[in-house]
C-alpha positions, 0 to 999 in steps of 0.5 A: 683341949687337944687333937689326935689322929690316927690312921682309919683304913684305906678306900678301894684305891689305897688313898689313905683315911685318918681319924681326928679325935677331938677333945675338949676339957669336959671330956666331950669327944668328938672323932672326925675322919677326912673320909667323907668329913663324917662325924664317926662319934659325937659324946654327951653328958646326960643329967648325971654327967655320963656321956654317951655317944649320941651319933649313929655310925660305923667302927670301921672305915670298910663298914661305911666304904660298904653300905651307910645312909649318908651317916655323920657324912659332910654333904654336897656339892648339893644336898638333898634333892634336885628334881629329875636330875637336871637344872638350868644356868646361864641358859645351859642346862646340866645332867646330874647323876640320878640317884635317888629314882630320877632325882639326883640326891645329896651330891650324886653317886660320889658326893663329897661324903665319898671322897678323901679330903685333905686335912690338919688340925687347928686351934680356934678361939675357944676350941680345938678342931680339923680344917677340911679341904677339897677341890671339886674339879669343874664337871664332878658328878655333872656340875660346873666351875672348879670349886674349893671348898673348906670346912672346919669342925671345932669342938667348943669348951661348951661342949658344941660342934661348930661346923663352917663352911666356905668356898669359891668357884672359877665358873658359875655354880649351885652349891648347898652344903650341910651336915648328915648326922642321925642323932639319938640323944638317948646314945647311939644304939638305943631304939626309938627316937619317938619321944624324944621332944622336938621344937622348930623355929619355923612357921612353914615349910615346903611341901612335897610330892610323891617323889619328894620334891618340893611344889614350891609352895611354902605352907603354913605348918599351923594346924597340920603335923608340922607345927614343931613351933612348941615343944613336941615329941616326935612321935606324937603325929608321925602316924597322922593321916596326912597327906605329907606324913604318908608321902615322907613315910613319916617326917622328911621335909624342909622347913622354912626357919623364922630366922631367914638365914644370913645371921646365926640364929636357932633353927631347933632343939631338941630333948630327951627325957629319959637321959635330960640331954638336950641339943639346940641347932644354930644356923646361918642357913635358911632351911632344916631338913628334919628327917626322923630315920623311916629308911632305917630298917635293920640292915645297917649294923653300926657300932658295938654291933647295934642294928639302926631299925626304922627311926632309930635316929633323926637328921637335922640338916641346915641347908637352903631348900631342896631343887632350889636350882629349879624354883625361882622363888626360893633362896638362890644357891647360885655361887658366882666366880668372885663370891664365897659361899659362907655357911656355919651351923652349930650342934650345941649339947646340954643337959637338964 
């Protein structure tokens, strides 16, 4: 097992980028660039040990400087959405970055998937990674407290990206980190997602409105196009007439995991017939945001040349619920000066 790096461009200002190449003795790679923490490529075997890279993304540092729906991007300081781009604390209210319509989304116009963090190589028990670190200055794309944060990417034996989380604030803060790999376990570049087979630990999840915003209720996914509690391809009721369905234009929705967040448990997995590659999520984080690529539409060209059409990709991302800032009754993201905030998900690979 072993890590290199490499230089990987330069951002506008000349701030220097570098690409980490993690590998493990199985051959598994996966190459991480301190741009953004993004996953630029993710290798798999299928059934017959041939690996593919299963992560979509860019060849080059200037094709995500220039256009990238947040692919393989670490996300925050809050990801997902925060209604009306504004949320309340200690009786102040803060004015957030509108992005998304009149919702802030994923961190702001510069989240943490567009700056450069400070980077070295580690070796963990079992792995080989990079440890990322950033200072968030109090006041960065509207929210308080000055915020260290730390992630470290590990590339097991067992063929799994472990990704945790931790930081510290001096000022009360939110802070809702996750991971924004699209994922096509067929390889990146190989059309549809739709039959890949999808299974969700969650016996809810949190419905939205039209802008995408949670109401607040946690419903029950019995019955509706939701259910993922049993092996289910994608495709199968994408197209359903259901309120949520047309509202997500397909599934981008919070689901509220069974294992409540706190400890590691599994929150999905994943297979793909054709290739028998399978990838099962673990997470200490109360919520996944299951998002099946319906905003790809052609235009971002990634690697080898291959243009990512609609649902040509699906995210995964662990997190606590969207606009939690804003709903009292869900899990509070709130991060106190003495506290540290503590997240760890895994992407494990297999075949079958």
């Amino acid at each position: 097992m072993n890590v290199t790096r490499e230089p990987f461009g330069q951002t506008a200002d000349g701030t220097a980028a570098e690409l980490f190449t993690l590998t493990n003795d199985a051959g598994c790679e996966a190459k991480i660039t301190n741009y953004g923490g993004i996953v630029v490529a993710l290798t798999a075997p299928d059934r017959d040990g041939r690996f593919a890279d299963v992560a979509l993304g860019y060849d080059t540092l200037d094709e995500y400087l220039a256009d990238t729906p947040y692919f393989g991007a670490l996300v925050g300081r809050y990801g997902n959405r925060i209604a009306k781009a504004r949320f309340s604390l200690g009786g102040v209210e803060y004015a957030l970055a509108a992005n998304d319509g009149d919702n802030s989304l994923h961190g702001g116009r510069v989240g943490f998937d567009k700056v450069v963090w400070n980077a070295e190589t580690v070796e963990a028990e079992g792995g080989v990674g990079v440890a990322l670190t950033y200072l968030s200055a109090d006041g960065e794309e509207g929210y308080p407290g000055n915020l260290s944060v730390k992630v470290v990417y590990t590339l097991t034996a067992e063929g799994a990206l472990r990704i945790d989380y931790t930081a510290t604030t001096d000022a009360e803060t939110v802070l809702n980190l996750t991971h924004h790999s699209y994922f096509n376990l067929a390889g990146a570049g190989s059309g549809e997602i739709l039959g890949h087979v999808m299974q969700i630990d969650a016996d809810r999840f949190t419905p939205v409105d039209e802008t995408l915003i949670p109401t607040g209720e946690l419903r029950p996914v019995e019955g509706t196009p939701m259910d993922f509690r049993t092996p289910t391809p994608i495709g199968e009721r994408i197209e359903a007439d259901d309120e949520q369905i047309r509202l997500g234009g397909g599934y981008d929705h919070n689901w509220v995991l069974n294992g409540g967040g706190g400890t590691l448990a599994r929150a999905a997995r994943v297979t793909e017939p054709t290739s028998g590659r399978v990838m099962e999520v673990r997470t200490t984080e109360p919520g996944v945001q299951f998002y099946s690529g319906n905003f790809l539409d052609g235009s971002n060209v990634g690697k080898g040349g291959a243009a990512y059409n609609r649902r040509n990709g699906f995210c995964l991302e662990t997190q606590h619920f969207p606009d939690s800032p804003n709903q009292p009754a869900f899990p509070s993201t709130v991060l106190k000066p003495g506290e540290t905030y503590t997240q760890t998900t895994i992407y494990r690979f297999t075949a079958e």
